[in-house]
N, C-alpha and C positions, 0 to 999 in steps of 0.2 A: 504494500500500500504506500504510495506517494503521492501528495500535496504541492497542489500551484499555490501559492501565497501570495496576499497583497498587505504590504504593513504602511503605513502612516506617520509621519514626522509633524505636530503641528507648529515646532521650532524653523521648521525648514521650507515646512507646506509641498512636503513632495512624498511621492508614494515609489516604491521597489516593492521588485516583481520577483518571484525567487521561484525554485520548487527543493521538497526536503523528503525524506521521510520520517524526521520527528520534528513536529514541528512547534513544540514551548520550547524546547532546547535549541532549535534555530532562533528564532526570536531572540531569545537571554543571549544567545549569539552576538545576534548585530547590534544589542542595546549594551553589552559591554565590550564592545569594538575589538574580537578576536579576530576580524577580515581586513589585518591593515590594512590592506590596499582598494578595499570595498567601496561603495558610493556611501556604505549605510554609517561608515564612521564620522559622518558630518553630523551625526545626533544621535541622542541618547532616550528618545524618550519616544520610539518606532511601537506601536499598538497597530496589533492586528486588525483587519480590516475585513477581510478574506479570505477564506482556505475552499479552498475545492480538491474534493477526494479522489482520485484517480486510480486505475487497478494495477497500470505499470508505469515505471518510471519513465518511459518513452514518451507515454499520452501526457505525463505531467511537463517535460522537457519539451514538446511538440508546441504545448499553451505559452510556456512561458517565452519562447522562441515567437510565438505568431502577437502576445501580447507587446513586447519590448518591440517589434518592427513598426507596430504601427505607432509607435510614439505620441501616443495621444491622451494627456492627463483626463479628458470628456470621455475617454472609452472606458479609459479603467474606474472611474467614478461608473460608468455605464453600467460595467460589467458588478462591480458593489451591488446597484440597486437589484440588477437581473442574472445573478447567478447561472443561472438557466443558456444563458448565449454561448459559455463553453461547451455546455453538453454539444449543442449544435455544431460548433467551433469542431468538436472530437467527431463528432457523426460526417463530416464532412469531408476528414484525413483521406 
């Protein structure tokens, strides 16, 4: 089982887009800056936002690749309100 993730910064006002298989242990991750070289070490105070469950790490890796291309802060807010668009997102692959 692996998780797309979306966390939240409202220090920075930006959202990362990740995939994990554990995913409070990701999280406590990027809020105590173990990714030196990460985006998410610009803040400390990243709150989950989103998880969507996945059956293999591919379909979770597949999302997070199609969500980061489109670069679009109004999609991944999208995707928050209708969790549902990934399903479709993966029914599409």
């Amino acid at each position: 089982m692996h998780f797309l993730y979306i966390i939240y910064s409202k220090k920075i006002d930006k959202y990362y887009v990740g995939e994990t298989k554990d995913l409070q242990n990701r999280i406590e991750l990027h809020n105590q800056h173990r990714f030196r070289k990460a985006f998410t070490k610009s803040a400390e105070d990243w709150e989950l936002e989103l998880s969507f469950k996945c059956q293999l790490r591919e379909e979770a890796l597949h999302l997070e690749k199609f969500v980061k291309r489109m670069k679009s802060k109004k999609f991944i807010i999208k995707l928050i309100k209708q969790p549902e668009i990934l399903s479709d997102i993966l029914s599409r692959k």
